[in-house]
TIMI-2910 file (N, C-alpha, C, CB; in pm, 1 decimal, decimal comma, always signed):
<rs>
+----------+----------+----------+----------+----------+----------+----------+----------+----------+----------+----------+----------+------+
!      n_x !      n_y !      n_z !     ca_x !     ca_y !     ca_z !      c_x !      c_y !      c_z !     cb_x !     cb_y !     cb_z ! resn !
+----------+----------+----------+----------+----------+----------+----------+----------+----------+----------+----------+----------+------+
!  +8980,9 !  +7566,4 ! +10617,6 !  +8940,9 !  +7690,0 ! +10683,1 !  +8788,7 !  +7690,0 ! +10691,4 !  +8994,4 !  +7816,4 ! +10606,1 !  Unk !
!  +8753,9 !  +7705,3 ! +10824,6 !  +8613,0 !  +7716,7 ! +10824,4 !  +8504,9 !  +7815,9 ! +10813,9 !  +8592,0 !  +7678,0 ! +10904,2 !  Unk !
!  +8404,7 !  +7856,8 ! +10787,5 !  +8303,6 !  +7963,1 ! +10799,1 !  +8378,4 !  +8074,2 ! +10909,2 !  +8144,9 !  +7893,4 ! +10857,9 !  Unk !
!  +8407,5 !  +8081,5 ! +10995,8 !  +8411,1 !  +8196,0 ! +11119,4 !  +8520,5 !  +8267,1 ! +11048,6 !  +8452,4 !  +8142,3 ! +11299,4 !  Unk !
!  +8628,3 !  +8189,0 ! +10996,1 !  +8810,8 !  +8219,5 ! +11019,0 !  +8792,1 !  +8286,7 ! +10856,9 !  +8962,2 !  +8030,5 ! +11044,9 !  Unk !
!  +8729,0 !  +8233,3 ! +10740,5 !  +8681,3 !  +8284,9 ! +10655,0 !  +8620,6 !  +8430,0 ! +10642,5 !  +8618,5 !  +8209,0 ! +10635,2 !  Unk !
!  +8514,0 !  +8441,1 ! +10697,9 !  +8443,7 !  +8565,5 ! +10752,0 !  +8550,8 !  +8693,2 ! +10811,6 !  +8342,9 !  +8508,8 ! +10880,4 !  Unk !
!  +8672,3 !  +8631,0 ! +10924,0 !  +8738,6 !  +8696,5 ! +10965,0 !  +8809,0 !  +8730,0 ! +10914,8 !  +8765,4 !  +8679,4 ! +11029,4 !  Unk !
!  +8878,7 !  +8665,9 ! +10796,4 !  +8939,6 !  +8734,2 ! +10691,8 !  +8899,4 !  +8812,6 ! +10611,2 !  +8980,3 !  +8677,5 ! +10632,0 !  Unk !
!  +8790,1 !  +8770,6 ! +10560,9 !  +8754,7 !  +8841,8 ! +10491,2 !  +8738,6 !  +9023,5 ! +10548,8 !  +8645,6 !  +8765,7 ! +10451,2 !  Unk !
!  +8683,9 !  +9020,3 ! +10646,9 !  +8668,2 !  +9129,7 ! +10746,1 !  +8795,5 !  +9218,9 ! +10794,6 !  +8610,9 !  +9065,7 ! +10865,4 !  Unk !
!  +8903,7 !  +9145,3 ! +10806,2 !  +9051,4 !  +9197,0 ! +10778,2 !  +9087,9 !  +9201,0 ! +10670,7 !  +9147,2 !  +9137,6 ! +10828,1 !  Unk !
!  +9053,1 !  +9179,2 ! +10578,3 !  +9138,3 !  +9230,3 ! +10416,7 !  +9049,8 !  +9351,7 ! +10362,9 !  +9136,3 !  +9083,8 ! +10267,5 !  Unk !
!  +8943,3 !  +9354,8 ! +10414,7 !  +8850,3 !  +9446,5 ! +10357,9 !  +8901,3 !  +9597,8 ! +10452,7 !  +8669,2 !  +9382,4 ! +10383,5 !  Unk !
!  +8956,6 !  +9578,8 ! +10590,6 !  +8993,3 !  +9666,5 ! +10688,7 !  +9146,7 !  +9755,4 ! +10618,4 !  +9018,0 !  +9565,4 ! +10841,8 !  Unk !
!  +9221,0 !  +9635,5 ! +10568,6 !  +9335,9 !  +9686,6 ! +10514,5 !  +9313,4 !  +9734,6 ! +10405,0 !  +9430,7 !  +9609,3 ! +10504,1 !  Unk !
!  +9193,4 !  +9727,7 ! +10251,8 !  +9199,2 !  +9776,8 ! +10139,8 !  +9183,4 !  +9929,7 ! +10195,3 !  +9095,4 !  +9713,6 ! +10036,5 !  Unk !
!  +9043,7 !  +9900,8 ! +10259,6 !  +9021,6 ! +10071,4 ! +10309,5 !  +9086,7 ! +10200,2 ! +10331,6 !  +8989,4 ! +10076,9 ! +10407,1 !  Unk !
!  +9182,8 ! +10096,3 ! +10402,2 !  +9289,7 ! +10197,9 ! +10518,6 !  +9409,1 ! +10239,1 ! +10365,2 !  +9404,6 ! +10056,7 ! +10712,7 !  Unk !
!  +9407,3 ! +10196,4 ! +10284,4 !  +9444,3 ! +10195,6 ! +10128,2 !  +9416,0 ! +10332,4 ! +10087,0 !  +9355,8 ! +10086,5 ! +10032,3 !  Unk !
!  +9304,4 ! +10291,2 ! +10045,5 !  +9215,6 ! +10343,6 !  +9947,2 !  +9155,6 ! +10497,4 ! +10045,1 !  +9079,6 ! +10205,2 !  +9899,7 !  Unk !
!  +9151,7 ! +10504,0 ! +10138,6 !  +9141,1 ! +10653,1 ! +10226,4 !  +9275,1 ! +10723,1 ! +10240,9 !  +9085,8 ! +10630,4 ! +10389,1 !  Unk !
!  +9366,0 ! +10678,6 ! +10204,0 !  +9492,4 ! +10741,3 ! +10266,0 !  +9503,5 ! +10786,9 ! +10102,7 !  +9634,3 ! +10628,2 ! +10360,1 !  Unk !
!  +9473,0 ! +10699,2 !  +9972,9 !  +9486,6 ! +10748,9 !  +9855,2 !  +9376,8 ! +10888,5 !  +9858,9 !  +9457,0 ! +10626,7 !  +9743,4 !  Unk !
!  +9246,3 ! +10845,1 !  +9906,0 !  +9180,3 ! +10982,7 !  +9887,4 !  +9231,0 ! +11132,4 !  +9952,7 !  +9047,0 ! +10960,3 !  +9939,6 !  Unk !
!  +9288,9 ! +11086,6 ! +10064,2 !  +9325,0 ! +11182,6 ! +10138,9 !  +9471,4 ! +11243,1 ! +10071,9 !  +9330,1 ! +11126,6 ! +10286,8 !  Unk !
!  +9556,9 ! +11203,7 ! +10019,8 !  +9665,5 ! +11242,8 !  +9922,0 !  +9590,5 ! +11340,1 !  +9839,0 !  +9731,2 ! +11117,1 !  +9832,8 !  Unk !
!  +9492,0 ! +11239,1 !  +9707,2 !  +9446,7 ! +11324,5 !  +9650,4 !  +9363,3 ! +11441,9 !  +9732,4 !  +9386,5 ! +11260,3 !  +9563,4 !  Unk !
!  +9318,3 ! +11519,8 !  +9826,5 !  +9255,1 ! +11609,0 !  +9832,3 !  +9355,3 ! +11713,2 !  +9906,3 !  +9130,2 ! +11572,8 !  +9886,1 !  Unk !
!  +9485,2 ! +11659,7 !  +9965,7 !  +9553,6 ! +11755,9 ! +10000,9 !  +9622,8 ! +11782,6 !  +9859,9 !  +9639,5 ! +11725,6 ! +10125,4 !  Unk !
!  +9645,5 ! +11689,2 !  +9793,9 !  +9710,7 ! +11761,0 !  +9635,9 !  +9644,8 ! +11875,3 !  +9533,2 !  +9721,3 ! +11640,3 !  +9530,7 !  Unk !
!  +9498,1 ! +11823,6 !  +9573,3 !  +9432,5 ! +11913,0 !  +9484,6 !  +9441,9 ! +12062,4 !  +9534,8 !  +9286,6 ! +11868,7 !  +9469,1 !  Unk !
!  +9417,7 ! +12024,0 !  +9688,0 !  +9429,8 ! +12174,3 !  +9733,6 !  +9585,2 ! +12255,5 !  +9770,3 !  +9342,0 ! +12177,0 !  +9869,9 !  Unk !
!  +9654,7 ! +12193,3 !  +9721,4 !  +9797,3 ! +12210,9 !  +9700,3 !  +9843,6 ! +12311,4 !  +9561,6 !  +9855,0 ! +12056,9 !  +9684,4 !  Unk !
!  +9757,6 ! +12234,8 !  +9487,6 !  +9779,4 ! +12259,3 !  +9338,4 !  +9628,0 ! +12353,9 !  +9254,5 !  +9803,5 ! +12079,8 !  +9265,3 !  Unk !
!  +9548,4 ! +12417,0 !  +9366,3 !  +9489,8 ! +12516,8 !  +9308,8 !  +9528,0 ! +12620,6 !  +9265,3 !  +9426,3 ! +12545,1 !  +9357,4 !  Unk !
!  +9446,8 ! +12632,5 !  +9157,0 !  +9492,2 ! +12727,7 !  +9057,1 !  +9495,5 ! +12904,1 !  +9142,2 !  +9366,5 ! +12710,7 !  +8909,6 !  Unk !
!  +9412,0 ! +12939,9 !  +9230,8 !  +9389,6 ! +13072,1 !  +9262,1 !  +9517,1 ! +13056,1 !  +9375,1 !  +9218,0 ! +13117,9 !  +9314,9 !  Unk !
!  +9514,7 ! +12952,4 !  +9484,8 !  +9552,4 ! +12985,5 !  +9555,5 !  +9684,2 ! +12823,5 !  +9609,2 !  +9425,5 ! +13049,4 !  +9627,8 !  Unk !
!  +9813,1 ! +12895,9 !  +9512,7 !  +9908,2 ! +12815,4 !  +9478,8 !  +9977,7 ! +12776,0 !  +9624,9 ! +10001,0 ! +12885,6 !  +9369,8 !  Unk !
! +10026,8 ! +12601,0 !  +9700,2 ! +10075,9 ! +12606,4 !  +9788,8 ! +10161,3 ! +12517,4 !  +9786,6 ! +10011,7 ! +12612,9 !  +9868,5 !  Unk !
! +10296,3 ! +12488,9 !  +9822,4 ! +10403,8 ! +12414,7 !  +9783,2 ! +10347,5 ! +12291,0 !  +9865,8 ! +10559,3 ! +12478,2 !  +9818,1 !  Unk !
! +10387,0 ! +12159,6 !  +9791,5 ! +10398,5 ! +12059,1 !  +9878,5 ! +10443,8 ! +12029,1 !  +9965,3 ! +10416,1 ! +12001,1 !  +9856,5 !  Unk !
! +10452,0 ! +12020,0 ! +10103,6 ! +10510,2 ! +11992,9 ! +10212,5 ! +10541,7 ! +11847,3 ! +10222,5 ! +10435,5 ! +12039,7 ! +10313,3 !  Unk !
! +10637,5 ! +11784,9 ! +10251,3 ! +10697,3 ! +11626,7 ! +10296,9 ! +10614,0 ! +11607,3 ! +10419,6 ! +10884,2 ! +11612,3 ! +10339,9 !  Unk !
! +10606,2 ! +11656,2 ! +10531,5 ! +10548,9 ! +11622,0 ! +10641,5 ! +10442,5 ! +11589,6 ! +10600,4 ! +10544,9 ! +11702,0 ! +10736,6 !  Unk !
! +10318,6 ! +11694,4 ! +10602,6 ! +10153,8 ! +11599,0 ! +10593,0 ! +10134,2 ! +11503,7 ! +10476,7 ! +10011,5 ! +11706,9 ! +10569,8 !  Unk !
! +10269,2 ! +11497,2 ! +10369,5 ! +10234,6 ! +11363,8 ! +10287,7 ! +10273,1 ! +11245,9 ! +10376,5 ! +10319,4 ! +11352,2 ! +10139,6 !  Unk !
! +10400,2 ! +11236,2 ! +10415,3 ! +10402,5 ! +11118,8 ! +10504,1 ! +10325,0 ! +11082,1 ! +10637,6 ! +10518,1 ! +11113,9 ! +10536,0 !  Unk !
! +10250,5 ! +11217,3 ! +10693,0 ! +10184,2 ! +11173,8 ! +10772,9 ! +10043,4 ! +11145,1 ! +10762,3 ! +10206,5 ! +11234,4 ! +10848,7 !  Unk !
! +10031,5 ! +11151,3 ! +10572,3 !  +9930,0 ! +11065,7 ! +10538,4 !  +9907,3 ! +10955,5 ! +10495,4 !  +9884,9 ! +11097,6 ! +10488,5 !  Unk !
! +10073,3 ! +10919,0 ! +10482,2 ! +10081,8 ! +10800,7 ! +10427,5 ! +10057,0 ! +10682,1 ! +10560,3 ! +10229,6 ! +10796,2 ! +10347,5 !  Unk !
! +10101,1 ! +10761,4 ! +10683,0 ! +10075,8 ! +10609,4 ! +10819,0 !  +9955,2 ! +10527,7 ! +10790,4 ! +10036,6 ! +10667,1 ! +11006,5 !  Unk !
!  +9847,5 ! +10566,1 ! +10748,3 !  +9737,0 ! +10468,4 ! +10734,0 !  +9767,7 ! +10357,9 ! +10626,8 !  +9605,9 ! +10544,3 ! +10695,2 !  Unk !
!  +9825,3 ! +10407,2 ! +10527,2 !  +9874,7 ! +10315,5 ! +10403,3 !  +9937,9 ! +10223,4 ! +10438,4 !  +9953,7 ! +10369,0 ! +10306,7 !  Unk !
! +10075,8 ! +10259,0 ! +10517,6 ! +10166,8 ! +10163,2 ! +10560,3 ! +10090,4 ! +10047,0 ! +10676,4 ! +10295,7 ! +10252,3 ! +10626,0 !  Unk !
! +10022,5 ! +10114,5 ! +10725,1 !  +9896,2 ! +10011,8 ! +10807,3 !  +9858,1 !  +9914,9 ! +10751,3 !  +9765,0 ! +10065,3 ! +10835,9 !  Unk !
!  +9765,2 !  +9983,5 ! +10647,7 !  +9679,5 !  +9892,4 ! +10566,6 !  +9768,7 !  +9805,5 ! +10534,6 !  +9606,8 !  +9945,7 ! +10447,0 !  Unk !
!  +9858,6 !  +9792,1 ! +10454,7 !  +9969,1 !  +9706,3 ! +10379,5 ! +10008,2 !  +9611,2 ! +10500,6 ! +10113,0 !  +9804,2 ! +10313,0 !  Unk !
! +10037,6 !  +9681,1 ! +10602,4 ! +10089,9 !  +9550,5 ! +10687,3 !  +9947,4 !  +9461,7 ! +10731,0 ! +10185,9 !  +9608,1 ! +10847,4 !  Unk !
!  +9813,6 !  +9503,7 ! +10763,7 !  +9717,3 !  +9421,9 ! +10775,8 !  +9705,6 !  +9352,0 ! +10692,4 !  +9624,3 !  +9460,9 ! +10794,2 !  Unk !
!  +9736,4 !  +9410,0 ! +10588,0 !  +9706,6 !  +9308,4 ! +10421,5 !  +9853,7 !  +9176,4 ! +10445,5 !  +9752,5 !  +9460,6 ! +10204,0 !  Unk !
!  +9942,5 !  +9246,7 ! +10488,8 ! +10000,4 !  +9117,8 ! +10453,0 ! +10037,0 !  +9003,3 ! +10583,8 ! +10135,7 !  +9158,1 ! +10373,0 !  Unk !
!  +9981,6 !  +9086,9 ! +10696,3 !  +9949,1 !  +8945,6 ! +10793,8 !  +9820,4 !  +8919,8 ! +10816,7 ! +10004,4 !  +8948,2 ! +10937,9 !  Unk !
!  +9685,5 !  +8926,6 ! +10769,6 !  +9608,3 !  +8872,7 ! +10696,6 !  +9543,5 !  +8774,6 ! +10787,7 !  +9669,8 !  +8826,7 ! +10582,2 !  Unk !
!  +9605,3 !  +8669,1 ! +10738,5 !  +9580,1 !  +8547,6 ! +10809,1 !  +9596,6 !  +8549,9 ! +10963,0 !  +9666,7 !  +8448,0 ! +10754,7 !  Unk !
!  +9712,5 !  +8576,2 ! +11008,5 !  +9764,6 !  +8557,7 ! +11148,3 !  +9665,2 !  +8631,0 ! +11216,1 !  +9915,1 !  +8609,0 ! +11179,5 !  Unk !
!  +9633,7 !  +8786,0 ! +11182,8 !  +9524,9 !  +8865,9 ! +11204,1 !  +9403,7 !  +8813,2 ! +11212,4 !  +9518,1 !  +8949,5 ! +11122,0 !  Unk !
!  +9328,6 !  +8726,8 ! +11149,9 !  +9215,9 !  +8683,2 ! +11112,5 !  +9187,3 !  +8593,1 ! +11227,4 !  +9216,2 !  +8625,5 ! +10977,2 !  Unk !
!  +9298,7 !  +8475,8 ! +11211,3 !  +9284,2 !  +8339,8 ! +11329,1 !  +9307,5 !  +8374,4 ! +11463,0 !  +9393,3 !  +8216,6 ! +11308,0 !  Unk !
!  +9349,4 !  +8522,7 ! +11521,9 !  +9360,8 !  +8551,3 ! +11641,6 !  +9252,3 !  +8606,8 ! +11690,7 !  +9456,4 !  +8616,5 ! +11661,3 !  Unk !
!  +9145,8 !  +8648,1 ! +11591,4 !  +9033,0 !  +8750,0 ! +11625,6 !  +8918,5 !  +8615,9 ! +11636,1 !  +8997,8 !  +8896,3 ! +11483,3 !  Unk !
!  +8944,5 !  +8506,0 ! +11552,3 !  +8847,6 !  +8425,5 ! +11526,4 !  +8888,8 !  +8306,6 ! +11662,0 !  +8851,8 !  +8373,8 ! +11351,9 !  Unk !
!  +9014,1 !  +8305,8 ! +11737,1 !  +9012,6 !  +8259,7 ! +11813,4 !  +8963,6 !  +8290,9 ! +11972,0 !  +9094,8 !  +8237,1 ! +11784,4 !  Unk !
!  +8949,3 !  +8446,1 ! +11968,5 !  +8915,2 !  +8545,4 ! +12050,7 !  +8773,3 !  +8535,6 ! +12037,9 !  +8975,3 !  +8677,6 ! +12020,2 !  Unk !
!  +8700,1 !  +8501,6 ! +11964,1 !  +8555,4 !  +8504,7 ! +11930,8 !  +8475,2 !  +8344,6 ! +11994,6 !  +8546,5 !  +8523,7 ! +11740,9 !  Unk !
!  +8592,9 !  +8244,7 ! +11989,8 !  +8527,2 !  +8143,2 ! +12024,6 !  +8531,2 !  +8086,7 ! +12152,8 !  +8552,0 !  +8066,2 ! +11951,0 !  Unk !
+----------+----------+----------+----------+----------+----------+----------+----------+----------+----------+----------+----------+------+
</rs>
């Protein structure tokens, strides 16, 4: 694997942690404000799963990765 296809991975795995790690923040801040103390509000199923679409994203970028990487790095050259 050379420098470019390297880079491009790297650049796609870093795309999928994100898309991770924002969909976790975003859970936590609708939970918190779910679960305030003054102003109590039941959890709803809908805006959790429709916060979860970025997660399920991320995960699938994470796990085609590669294929992702060598198509962008082939597009580049």
């Amino acid at each position: 694997m050379d420098a470019p296809e390297r880079g491009a991975l790297t650049l796609v795995r870093l795309i999928g942690v994100m898309l991770v790690v924002a969909t976790i923040f975003e859970l936590g801040l609708y939970l918190a404000k779910c679960y305030m103390p003054n102003h109590r509000m039941p959890v709803e199923p809908v805006p959790v799963l429709l916060n979860l679409i970025p997660a399920v994203l991320g995960l699938v970028v994470l796990a085609k990765a590669r294929a992702i990487a060598e198509w962008i790095s082939n597009i580049l050259d």
